[in-house]
FIGUGU-204262 format. One record per residue (C-alpha): residue in three letters; x, y, z. Coordinates in pm, whole numbers, plus 50000, padded with zeros to 5 digits. Layout:
BEGIN
AlaXYZ...
***
This chain:
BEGIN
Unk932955993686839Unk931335969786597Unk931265934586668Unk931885920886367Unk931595929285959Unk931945907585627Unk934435917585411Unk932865906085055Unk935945916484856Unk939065893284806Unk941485918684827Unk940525928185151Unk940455894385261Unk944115891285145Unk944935926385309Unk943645913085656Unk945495881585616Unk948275898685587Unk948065918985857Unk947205891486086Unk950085871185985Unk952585890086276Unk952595880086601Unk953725916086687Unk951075926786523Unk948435904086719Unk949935916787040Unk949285951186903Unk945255937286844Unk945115929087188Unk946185953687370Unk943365977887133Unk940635956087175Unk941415963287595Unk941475996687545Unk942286025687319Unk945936038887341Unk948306058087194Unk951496054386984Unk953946058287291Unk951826035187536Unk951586007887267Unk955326010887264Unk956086008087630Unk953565980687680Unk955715962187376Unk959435971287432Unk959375980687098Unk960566010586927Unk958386043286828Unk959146036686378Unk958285999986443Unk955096001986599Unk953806031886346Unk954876006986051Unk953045981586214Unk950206003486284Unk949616015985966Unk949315977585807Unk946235974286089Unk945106004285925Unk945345997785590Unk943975963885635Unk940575982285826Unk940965966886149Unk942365996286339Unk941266032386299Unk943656065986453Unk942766099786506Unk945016127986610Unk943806143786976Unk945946167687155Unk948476157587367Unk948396155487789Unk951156184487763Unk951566197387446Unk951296187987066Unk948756167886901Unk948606128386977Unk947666099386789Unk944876073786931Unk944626040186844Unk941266021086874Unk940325987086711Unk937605988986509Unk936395952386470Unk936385920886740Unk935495897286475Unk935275895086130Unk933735869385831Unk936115866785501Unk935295857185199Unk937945830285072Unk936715832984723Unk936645866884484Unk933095883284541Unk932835880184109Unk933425843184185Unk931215836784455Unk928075857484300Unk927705838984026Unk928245800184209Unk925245779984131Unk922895770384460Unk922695736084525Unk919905725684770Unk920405692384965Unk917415665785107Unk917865633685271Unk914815614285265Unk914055585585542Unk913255552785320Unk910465546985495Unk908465581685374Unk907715571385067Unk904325586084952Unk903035561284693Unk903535525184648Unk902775498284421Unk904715461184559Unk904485423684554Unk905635396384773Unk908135384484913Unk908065419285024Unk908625438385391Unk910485463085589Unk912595466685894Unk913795490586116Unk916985498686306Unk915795472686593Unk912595450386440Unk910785436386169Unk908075461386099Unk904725444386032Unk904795404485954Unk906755392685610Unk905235391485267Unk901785417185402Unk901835441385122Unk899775462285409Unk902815462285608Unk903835493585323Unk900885516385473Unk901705508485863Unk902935542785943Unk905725526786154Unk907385525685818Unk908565562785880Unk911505540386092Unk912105515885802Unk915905512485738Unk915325483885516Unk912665478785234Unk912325449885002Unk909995441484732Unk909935415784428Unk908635437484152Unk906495471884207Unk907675505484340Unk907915531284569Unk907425570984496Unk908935596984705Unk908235634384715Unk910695657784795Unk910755698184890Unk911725721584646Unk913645745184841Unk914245770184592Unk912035793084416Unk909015780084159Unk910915798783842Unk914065789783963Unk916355769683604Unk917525734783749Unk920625728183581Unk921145695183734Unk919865669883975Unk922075641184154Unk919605610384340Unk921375589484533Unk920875552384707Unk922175520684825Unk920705492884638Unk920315461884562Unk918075433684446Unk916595404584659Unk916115369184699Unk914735350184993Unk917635352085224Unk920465358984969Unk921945353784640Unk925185374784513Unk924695365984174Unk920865374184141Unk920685404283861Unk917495429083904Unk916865458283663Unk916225487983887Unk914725516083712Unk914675553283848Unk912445582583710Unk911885612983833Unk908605634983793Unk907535602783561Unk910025604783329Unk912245577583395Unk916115585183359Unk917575550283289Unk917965515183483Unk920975500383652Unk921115458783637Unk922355451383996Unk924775418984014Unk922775402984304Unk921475402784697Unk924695409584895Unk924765383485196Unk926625362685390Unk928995389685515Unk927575417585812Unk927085449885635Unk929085481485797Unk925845493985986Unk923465463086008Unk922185458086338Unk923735427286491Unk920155413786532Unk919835409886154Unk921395378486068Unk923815372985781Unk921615347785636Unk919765374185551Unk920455410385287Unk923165434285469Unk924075454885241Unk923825472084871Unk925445495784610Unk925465535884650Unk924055541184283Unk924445578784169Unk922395590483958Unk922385623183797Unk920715642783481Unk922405675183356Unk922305691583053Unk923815662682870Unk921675638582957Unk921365614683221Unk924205594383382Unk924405565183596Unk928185575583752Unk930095586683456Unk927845566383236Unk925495581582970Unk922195562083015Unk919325580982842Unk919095618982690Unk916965632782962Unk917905662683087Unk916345686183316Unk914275705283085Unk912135669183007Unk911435664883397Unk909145700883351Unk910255710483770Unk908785743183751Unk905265729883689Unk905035710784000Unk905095717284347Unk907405691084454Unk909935665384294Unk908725624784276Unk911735601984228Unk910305568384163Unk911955535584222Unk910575504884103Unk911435473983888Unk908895462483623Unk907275434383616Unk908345430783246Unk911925435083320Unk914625416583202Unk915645408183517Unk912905409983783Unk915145400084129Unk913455427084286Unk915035451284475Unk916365461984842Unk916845499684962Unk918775506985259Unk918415534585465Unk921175554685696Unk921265527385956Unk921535502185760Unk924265486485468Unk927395496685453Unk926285541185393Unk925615561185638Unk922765577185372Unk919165580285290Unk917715587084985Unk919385618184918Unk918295645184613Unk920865674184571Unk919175699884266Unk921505729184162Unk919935758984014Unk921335787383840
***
């Protein structure tokens, strides 16, 4: 007996849900997957008339999870055995024509903290889940490698690059990309109404720049360690950024016409989403990234690309 099969088609996901919604037949299941038997044992070990279970029977058939075959009888005639031809099996919920032609999306959470380039000012620093890492304002705090713990960076102007896998193969089309972070600028201790532009680009091509209101304080962010003290940043804004075929978008906002064929992902080996805020900006209040243990989103960076 085979232990288990996937059924790619729809209709014969349909047929076995169908068979499987009886409880007679179920009982009839069990009693094969003990042992094979035939027509008039299945009906004695059920109560059940001989028409009933051969109706029954021939759903389980139909459906492929039971198989018969005519043997001759004990006495006389011929026989018919019953044996179950699958313990388990994997169904496809979608049609197979559906499913094949679903775009892959691959999925990467970065740490904060593993950023791979860097270019910052003071007041500047990072923190993990339980300590300041480094001392404040020491720009050579950024190349301890304890930041691979950060869960909370902050700089005044500069930026941070980030490399991340491409899991999918070098020719592969991207048809979008979605980046991800919560965000938000800074000011010694706190300010709410404090705007920074924060600029994102990806493989040096930047996408567009969201203006955050201010440093959110004063109130204990979600997942802020109680050692960090509400005089100080707790938490930001999950900023979603994404670049399809349309252009670029900043939640359902169109911010610039970059799509994925300006970002040129098959030539490199890896995708770089920058962060930074320019020290020309508008508004330079800096900027404050939060990672998964820290703010109010239980998230890291995170880069989902879909390719076709």
């Amino acid at each position: 007996m085979d232990q288990n099969i996937q059924f790619p088609l729809y209709r014969e996901t349909l047929d076995i849900a169908r068979a499987l919604d009886s409880p007679l037949r179920c009982e009839l299941l069990k009693l094969l997957a003990e042992k094979n038997m035939n027509i008039s044992q299945l009906c004695a070990a059920l109560q059940i008339p001989q028409s009933t279970c051969t109706s029954n029977i021939k759903i389980l058939e139909a459906a492929g999870l039971v198989e018969s075959r005519q043997e001759p009888g004990t006495s006389h005639g011929m026989q018919k055995i019953c044996s179950l031809k699958y313990t388990k099996t994997l169904l496809s919920v979608v049609p197979a024509a559906v499913e094949s032609t679903k775009n892959k999306v691959s999925v990467t959470a970065m740490p904060i903290g593993l950023f791979t380039d860097f270019s910052v000012t003071a007041p500047c620093g990072m923190c993990s889940e339980k300590k300041l890492i480094g001392t404040f304002d020491n720009v050579s705090t950024f190349l301890s490698p304890e930041r691979a713990s950060a869960e909370l960076i902050w700089f005044t102007w500069g930026r941070l690059e980030y490399r991340f896998p491409k899991d999918f193969p070098q020719d592969a089309v991207v048809s979008s990309l979605v980046f991800s972070a919560e965000l938000c600028s800074e000011y010694p201790g706190f300010n709410t109404r404090w705007p920074s532009d924060i600029t994102v680009g990806i493989n040096g091509m930047e996408i567009g720049t969201w203006t955050s209101p201010g440093d959110m304080g004063g109130e204990h962010g979600r997942l802020t360690p109680d050692w960090w003290t509400n005089e100080n940043t707790q938490y930001g804004f999950l900023t979603t950024w994404k670049v399809n075929a349309h252009g670029s978008w900043l939640g359902d906002k169109l911010i610039s016409n970059v799509t994925p064929r300006d970002l040129n992902i098959s030539k490199y080996n890896s995708i770089t989403v920058q962060l930074s805020v320019k020290e020309n900006a508008a508004h330079r209040g800096g900027i404050n990234i939060f990672g998964s243990k820290f703010g109010n989103f239980p998230q890291d960076l995170v880069l989902e690309t879909e390719i076709v």
